[in-house]
Residue frames as qw, qx, qy, qz and C-alpha x, y, z in Angstrom:
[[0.022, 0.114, -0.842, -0.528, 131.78, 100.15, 133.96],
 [0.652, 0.010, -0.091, -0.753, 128.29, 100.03, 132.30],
 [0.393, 0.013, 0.854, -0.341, 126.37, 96.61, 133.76],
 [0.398, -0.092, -0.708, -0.576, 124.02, 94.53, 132.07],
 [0.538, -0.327, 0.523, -0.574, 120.76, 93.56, 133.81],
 [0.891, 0.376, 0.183, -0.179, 119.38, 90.80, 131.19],
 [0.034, -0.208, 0.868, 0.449, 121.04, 87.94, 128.63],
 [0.675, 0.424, 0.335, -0.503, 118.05, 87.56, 126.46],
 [0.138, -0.104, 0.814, 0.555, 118.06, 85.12, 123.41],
 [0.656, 0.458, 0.058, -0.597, 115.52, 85.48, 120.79],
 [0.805, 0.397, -0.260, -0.357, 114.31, 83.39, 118.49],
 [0.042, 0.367, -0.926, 0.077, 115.63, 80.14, 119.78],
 [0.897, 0.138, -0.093, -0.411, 113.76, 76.75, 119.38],
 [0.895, -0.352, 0.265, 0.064, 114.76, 72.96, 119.35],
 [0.757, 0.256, 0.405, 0.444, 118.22, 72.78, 118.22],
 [0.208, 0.771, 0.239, 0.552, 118.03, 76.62, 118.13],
 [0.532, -0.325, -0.312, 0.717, 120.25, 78.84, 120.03],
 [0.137, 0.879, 0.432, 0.147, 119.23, 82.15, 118.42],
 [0.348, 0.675, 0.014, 0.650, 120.59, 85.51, 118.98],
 [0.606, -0.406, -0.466, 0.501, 122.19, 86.95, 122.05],
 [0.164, -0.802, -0.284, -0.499, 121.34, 90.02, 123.93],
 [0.391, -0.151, -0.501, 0.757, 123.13, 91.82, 126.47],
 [0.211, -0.845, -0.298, -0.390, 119.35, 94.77, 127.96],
 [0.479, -0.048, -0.433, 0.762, 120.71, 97.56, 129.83],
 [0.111, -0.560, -0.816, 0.086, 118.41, 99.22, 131.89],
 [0.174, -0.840, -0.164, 0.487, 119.48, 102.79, 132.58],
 [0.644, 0.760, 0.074, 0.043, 119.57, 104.90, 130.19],
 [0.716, -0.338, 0.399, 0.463, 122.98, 105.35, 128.12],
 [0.081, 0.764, -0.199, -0.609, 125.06, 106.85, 126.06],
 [0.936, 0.330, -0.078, -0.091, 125.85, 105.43, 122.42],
 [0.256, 0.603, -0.722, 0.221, 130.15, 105.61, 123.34],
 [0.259, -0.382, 0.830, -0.312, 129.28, 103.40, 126.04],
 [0.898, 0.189, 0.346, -0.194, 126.68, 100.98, 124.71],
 [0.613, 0.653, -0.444, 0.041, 129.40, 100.97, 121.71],
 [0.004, 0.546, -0.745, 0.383, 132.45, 100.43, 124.23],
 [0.750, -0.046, 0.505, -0.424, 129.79, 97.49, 126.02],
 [0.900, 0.352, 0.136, -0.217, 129.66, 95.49, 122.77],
 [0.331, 0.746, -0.527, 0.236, 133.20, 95.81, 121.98],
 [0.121, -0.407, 0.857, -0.291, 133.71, 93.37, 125.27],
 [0.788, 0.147, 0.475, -0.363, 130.85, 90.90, 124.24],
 [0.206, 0.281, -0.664, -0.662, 132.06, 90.26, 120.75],
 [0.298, -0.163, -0.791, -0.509, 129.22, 89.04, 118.41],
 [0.033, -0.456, -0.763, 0.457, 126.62, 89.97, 121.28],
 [0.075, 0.572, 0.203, 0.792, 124.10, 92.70, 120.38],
 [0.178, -0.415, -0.651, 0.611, 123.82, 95.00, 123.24],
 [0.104, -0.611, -0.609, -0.496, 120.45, 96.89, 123.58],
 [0.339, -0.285, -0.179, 0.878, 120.09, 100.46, 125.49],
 [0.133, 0.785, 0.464, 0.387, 118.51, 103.47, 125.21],
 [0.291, 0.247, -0.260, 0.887, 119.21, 107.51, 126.28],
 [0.384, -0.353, 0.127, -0.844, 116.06, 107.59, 127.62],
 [0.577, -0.010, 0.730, -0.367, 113.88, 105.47, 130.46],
 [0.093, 0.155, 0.936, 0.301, 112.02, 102.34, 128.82],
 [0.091, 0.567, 0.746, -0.336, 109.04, 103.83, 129.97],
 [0.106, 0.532, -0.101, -0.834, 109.03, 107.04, 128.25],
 [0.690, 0.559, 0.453, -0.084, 106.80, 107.08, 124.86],
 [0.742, 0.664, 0.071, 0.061, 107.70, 106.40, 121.76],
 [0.627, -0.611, 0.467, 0.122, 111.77, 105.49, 122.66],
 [0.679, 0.607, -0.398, -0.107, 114.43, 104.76, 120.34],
 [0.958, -0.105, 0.197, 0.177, 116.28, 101.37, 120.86],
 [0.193, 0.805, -0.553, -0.093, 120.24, 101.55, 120.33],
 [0.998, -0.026, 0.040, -0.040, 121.60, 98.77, 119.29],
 [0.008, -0.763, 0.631, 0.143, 125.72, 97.61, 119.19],
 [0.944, -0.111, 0.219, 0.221, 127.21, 94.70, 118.07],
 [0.763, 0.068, 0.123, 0.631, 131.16, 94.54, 117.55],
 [0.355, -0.286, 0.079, 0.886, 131.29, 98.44, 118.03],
 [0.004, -0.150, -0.452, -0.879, 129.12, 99.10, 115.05],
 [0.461, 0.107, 0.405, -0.782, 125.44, 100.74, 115.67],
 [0.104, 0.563, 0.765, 0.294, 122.00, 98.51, 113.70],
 [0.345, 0.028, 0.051, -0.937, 120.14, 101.15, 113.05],
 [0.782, -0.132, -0.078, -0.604, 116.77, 97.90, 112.74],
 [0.212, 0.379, -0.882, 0.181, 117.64, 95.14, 114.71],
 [0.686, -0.225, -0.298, -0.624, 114.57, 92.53, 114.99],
 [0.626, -0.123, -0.737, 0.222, 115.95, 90.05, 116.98],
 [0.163, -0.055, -0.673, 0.719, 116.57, 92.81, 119.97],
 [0.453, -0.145, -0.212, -0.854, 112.78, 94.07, 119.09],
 [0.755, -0.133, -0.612, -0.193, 111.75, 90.79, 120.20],
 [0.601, 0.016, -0.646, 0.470, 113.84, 90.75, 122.85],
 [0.002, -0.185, 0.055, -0.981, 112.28, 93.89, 124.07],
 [0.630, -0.209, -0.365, -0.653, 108.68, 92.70, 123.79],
 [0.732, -0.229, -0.639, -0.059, 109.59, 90.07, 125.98],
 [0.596, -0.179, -0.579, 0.526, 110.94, 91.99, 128.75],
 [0.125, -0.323, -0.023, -0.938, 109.41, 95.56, 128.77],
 [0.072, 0.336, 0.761, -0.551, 106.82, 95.80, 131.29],
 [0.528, 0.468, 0.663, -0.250, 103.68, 96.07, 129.28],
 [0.108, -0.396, 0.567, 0.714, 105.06, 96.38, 126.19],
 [0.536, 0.470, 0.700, -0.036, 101.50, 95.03, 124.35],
 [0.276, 0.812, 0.513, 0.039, 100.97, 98.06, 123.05],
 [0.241, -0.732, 0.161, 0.617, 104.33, 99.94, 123.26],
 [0.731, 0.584, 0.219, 0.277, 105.72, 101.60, 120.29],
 [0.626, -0.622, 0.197, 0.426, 108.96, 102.21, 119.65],
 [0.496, 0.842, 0.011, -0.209, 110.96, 104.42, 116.95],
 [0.658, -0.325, 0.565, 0.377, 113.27, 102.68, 114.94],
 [0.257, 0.051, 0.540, 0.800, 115.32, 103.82, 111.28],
 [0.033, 0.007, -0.273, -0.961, 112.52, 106.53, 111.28],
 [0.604, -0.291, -0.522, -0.527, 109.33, 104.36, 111.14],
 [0.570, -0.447, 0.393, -0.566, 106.92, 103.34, 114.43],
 [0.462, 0.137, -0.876, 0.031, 107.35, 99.74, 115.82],
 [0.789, -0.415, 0.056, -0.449, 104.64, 97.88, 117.93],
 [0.260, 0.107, -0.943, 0.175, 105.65, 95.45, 120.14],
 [0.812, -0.100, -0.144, -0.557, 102.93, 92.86, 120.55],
 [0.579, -0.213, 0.776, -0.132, 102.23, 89.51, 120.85],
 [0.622, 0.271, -0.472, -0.563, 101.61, 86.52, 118.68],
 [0.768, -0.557, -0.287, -0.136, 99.57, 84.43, 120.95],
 [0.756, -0.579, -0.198, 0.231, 102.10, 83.46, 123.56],
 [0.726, 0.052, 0.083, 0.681, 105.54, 84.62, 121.73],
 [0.036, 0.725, 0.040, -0.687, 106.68, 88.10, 121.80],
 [0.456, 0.497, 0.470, 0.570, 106.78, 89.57, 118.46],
 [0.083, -0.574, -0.019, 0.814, 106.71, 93.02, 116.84],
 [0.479, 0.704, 0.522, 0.054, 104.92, 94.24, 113.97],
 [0.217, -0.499, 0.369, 0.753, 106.81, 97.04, 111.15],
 [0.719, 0.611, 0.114, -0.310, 106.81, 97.68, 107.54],
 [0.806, -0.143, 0.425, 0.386, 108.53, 96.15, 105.47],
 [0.485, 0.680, 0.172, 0.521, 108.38, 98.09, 102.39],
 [0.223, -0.961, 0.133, -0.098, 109.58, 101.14, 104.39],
 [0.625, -0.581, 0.450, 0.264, 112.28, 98.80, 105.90],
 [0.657, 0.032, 0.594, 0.464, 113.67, 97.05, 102.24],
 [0.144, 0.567, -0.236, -0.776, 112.74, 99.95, 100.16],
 [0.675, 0.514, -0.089, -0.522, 111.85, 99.33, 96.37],
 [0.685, -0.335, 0.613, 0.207, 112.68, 95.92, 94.86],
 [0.580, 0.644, -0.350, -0.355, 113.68, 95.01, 91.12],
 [0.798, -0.241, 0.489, 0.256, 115.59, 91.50, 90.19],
 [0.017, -0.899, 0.362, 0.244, 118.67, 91.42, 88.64],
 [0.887, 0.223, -0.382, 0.137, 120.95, 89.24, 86.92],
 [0.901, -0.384, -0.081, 0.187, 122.86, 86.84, 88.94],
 [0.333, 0.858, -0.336, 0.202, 126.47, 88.65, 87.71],
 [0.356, 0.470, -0.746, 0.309, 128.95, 88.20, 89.91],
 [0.659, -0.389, 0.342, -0.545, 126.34, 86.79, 93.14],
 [0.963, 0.036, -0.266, 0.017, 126.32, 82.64, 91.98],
 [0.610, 0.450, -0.363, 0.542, 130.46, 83.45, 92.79],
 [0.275, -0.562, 0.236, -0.743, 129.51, 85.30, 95.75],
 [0.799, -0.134, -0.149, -0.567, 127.63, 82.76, 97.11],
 [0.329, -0.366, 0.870, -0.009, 129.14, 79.73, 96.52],
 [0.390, 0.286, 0.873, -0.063, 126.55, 77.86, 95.11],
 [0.054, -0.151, -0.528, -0.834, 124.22, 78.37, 91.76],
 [0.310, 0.316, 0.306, -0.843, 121.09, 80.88, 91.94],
 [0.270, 0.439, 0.797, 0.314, 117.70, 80.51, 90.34],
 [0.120, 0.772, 0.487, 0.391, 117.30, 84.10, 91.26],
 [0.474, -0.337, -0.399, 0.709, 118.50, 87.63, 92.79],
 [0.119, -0.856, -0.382, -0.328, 116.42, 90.78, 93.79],
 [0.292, -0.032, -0.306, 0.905, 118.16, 93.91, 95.05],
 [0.242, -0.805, -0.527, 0.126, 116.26, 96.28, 97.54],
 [0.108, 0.840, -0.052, 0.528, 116.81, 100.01, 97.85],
 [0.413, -0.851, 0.117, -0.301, 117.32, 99.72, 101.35],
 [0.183, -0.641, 0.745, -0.018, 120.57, 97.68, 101.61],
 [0.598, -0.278, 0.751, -0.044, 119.83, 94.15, 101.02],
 [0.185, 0.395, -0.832, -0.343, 120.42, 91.60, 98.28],
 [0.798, 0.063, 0.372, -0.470, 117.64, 88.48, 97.86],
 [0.378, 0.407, -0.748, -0.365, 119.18, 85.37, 96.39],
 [0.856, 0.039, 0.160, -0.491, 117.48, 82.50, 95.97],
 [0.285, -0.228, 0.896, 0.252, 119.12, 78.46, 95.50],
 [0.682, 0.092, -0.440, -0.576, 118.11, 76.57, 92.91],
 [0.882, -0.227, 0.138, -0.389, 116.27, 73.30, 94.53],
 [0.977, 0.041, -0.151, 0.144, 118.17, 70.86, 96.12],
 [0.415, 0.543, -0.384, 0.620, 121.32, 73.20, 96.89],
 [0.643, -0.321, -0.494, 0.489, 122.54, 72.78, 100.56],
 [0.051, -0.879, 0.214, -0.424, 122.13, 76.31, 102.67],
 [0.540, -0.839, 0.023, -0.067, 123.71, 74.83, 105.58],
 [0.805, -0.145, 0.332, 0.470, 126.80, 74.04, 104.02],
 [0.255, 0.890, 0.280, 0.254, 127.04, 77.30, 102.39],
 [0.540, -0.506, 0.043, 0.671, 130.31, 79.31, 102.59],
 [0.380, 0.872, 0.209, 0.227, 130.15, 82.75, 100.76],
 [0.626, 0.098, -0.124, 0.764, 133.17, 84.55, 100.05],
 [0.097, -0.869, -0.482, 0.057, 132.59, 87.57, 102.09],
 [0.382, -0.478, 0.248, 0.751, 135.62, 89.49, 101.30],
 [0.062, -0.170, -0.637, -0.749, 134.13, 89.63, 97.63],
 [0.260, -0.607, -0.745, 0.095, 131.15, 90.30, 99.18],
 [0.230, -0.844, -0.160, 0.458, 132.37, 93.76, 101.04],
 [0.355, -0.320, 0.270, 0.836, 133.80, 94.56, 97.99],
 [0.130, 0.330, 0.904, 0.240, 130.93, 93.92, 95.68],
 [0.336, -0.666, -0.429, -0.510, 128.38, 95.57, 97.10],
 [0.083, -0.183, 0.493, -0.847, 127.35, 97.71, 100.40],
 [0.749, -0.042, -0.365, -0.552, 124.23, 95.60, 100.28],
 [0.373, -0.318, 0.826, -0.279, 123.50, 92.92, 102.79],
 [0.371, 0.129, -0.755, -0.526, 122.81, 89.38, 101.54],
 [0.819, 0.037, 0.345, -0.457, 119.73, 87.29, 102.22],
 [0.236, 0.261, -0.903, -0.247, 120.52, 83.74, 101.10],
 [0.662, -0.018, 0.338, -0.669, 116.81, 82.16, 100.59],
 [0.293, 0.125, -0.769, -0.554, 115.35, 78.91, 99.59],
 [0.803, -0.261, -0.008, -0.536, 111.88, 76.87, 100.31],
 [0.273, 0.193, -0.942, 0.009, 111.99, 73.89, 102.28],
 [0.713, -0.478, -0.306, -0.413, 110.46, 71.24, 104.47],
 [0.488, 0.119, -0.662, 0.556, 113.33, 71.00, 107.46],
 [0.235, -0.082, -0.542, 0.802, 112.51, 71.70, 110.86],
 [0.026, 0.673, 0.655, -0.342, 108.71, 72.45, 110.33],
 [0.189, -0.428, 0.178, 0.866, 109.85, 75.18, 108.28],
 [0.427, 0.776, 0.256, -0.387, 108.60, 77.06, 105.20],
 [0.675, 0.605, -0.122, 0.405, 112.26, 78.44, 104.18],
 [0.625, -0.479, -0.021, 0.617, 115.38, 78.97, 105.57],
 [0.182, 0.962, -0.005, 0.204, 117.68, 81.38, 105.45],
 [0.701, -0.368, -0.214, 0.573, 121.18, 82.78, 106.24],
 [0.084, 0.985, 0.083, 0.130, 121.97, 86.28, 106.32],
 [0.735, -0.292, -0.151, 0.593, 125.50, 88.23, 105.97],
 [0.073, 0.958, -0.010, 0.277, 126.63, 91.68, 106.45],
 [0.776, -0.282, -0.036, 0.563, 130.10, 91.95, 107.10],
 [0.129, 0.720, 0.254, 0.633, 129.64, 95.50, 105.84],
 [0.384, -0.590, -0.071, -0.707, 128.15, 96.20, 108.97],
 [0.431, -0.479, 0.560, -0.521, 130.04, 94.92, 111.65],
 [0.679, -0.212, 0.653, -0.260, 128.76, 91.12, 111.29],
 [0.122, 0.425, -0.714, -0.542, 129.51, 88.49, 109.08],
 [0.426, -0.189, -0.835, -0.293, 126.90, 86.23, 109.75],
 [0.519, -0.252, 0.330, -0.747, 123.93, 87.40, 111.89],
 [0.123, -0.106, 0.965, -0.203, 123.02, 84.24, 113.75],
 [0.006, 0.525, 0.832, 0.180, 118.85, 84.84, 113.68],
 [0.095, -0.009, 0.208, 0.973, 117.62, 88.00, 111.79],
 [0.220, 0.630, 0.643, -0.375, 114.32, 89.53, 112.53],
 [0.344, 0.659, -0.106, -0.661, 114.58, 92.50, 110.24],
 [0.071, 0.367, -0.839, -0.395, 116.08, 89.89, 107.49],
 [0.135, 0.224, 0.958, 0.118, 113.20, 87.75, 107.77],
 [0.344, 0.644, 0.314, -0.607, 110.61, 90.65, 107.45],
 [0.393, 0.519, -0.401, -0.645, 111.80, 90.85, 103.78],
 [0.083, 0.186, -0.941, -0.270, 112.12, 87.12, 102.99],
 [0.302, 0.452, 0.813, -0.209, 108.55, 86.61, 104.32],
 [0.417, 0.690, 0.230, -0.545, 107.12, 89.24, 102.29],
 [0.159, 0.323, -0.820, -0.444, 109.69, 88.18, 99.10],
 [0.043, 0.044, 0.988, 0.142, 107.77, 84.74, 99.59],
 [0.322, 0.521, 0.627, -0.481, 104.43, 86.14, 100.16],
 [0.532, 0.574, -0.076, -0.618, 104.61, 87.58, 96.80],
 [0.103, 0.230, -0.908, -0.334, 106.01, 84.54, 95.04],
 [0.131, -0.165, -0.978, 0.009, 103.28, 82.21, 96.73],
 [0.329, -0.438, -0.303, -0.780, 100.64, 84.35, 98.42],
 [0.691, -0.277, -0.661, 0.095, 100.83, 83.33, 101.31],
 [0.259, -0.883, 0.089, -0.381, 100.36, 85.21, 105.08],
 [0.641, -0.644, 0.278, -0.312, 101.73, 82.89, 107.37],
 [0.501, 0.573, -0.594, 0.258, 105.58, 81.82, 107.58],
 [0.872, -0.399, 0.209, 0.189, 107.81, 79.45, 109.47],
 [0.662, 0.655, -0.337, 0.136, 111.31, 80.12, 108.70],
 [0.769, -0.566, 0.128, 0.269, 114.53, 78.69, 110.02],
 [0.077, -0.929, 0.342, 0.118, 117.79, 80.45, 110.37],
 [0.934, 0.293, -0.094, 0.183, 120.23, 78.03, 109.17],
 [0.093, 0.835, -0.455, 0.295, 123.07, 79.78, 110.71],
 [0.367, 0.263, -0.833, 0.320, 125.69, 77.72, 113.29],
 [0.424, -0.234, 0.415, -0.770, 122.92, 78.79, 115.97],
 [0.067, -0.275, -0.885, -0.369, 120.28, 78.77, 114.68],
 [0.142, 0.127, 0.240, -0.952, 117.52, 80.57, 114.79],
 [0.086, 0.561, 0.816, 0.111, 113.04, 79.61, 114.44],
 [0.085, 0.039, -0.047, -0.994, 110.82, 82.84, 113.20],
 [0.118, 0.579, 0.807, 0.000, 107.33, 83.23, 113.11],
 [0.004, 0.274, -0.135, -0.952, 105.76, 85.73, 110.63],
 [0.404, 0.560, 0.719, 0.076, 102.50, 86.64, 109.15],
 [0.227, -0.208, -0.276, 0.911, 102.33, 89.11, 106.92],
 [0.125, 0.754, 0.524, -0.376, 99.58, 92.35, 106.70],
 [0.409, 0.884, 0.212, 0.082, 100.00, 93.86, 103.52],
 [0.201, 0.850, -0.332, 0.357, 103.10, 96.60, 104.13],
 [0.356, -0.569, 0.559, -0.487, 103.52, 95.18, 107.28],
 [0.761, 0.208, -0.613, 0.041, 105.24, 92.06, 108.81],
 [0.505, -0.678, 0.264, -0.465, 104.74, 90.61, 112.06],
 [0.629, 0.414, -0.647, 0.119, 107.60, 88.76, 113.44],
 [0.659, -0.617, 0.248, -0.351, 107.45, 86.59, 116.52],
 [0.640, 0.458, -0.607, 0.112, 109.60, 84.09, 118.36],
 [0.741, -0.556, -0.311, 0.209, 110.62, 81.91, 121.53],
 [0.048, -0.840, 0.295, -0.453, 112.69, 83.86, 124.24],
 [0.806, -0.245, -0.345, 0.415, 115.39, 82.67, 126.87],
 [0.033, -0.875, 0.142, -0.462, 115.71, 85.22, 129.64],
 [0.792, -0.342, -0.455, 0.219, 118.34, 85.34, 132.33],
 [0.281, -0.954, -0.088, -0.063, 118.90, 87.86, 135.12],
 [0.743, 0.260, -0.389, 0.478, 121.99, 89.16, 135.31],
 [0.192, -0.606, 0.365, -0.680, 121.55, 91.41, 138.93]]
């Protein structure tokens, strides 16, 4: 049976449990990194078919059976445990990924427009219903994901979206955004894709690449604090560089050999 060597949590902070990570070291197949995640439920386990060391390597991700094809939390998780990984780059949904640093925290650097594809905003239709809660705004992306915004003062962490009407709706994951001042934050978030294997990712790296660059055009701003509002929780750090969004975050490694 295929072994884990690492439990790695990304993006975790005070009060923040973040996202869990089962790194397997030798390389693997995707039936068995699939068949691995399938006994972790709601873990994402993180693999590859080829050494770590080899250039320009494609991360496989699993969680609950199903593959991520961009999965920022384990990108993070990666950065923190790759042997010099400053400067590695890694090929993920087609496009290169650096893993870096931002000072101390690992982090990784991407594009966002590549990743969310073209946006446009939409009327709220059936999303307010979706939701749970009334929108002051909602922006669909080409590349799969939904951007809805509360109107001020609406509760995200008490937020219960009907996600059956959700997977029927749309094949679109949702971003559920709004500014605040909690937790040192900028803006939270919660993120669901029950499309894809998860109904509520706990603390979303690829999910906060769009919401920082959503807010960078609202406000103009480079540099983001955002908290995950999920049951974890989850703390992000992002600045971003034009196309590109660099996403960093604390790490909790623990050996599992």
């Amino acid at each position: 049976m295929l072994k884990p060597q690492s439990l790695i949590y990304s993006f975790v902070g005070r009060h923040c449990l973040g996202n869990a990570h089962l790194l397997f070291d030798a390389p693997v197949t995707e039936a068995a990194l699939s068949a691995a995640s399938l006994r972790a439920p709601d873990t994402f386990c993180i693999g590859s078919s080829d050494p770590w060391t080899h250039d320009d390597v494609t991360p496989l991700v699993y969680i609950n059976g199903a593959r991520v094809e961009f999965c920022g939390s384990a990108l993070v998780a990666l950065s923190a445990i790759l042997e010099g990984a400053k400067y590695k780059t890694l090929k993920v949904r087609g496009q290169a990924v650096e893993l870096c640093r931002a000072g101390n925290r690992p982090a990784f650097e991407a594009d966002a427009i590549a990743l969310g594809g073209r946006c446009r905003r939409i009327k709220p239709g059936l999303w307010p219903s979706i939701v749970g809660a009334e929108l002051e705004a909602c922006w669909q992306y080409a590349g799969g994901y939904v951007i809805a915004v509360l109107k001020p003062g609406t509760s995200l962490i008490t937020l219960s979206p009907k996600l059956n009407d959700l997977t029927r709706h749309s094949r679109s994951a949702l971003i559920v955004t709004a500014l605040t001042r909690q937790r040192n934050a900028d803006y939270q978030l919660r993120y669901f894709a029950p499309q894809f294997g998860v109904d509520e990712d706990q603390a979303t790296g690829s999910a906060n690449m769009i919401a920082m660059r959503f807010w960078h055009r609202q406000l103009r701003r480079r540099h983001w604090v955002a908290y995950q509002a999920s049951p974890a929780g989850g703390l992000i750090y992002g600045t971003v560089k034009g196309r590109h969004v660099r996403v960093a975050g604390d790490v909790l490694i623990q050996s599992l050999t």
